[in-house]
PLY file of the C-alpha trace (Angstrom):
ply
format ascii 1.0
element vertex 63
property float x
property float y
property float z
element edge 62
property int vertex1
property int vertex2
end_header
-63.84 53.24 101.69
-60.56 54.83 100.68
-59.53 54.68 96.58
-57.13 56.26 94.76
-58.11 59.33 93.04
-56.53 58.80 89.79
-55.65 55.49 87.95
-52.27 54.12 88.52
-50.93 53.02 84.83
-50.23 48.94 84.87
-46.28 49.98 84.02
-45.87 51.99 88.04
-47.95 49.34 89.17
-45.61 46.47 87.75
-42.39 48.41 88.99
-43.49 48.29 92.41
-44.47 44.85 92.51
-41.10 43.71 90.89
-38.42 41.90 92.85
-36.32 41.06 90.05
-32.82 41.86 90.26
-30.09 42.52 87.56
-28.06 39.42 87.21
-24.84 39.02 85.70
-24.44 37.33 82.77
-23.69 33.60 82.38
-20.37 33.37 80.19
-19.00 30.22 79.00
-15.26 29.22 77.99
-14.76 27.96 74.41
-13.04 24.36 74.33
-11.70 25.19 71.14
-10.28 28.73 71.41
-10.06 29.08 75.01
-12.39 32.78 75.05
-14.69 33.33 77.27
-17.89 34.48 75.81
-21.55 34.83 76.41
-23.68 31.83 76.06
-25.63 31.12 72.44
-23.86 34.67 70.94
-20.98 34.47 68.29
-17.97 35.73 69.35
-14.61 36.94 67.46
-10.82 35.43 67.72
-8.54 37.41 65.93
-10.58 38.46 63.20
-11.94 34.59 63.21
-15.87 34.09 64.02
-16.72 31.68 66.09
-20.30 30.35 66.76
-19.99 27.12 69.30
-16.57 25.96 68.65
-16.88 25.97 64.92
-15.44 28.94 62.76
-18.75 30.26 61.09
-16.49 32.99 58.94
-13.02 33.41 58.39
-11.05 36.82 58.83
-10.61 37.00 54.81
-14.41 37.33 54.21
-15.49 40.05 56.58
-12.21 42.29 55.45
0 1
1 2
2 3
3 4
4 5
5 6
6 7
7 8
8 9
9 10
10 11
11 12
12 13
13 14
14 15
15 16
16 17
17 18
18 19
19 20
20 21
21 22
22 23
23 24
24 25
25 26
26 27
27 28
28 29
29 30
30 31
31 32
32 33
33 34
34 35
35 36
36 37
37 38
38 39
39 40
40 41
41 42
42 43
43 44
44 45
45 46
46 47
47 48
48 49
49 50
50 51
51 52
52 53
53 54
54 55
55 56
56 57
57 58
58 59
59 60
60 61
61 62
């Protein structure tokens, strides 16, 4: 009976196995501001951030 002769580490065994793909990711447009950004991630409008529609802090406060 054939076997390998040494031990194949569970990280090259889980490569091969894999079938996942890289996927781009899903990006949503802000009713507010009209940006497109990534899904549940802040995101800045001139200077402005923005956290679903709502400014979370104003371009005075991070200067």
């Amino acid at each position: 009976m054939a076997h390998p002769k040494r031990r194949i580490s569970k990280t090259r065994r889980d490569k091969r196995r894999t079938h996942y793909k890289a996927e781009l990711p899903t990006l949503a447009k802000c009713q507010t501001t009209g940006t497109v950004h990534l899904f549940h991630r802040a995101y800045f409008v001139d200077g402005d951030l923005y956290y679903k529609g709502k400014l979370v802090v104003p371009a005075k406060a991070t200067a």
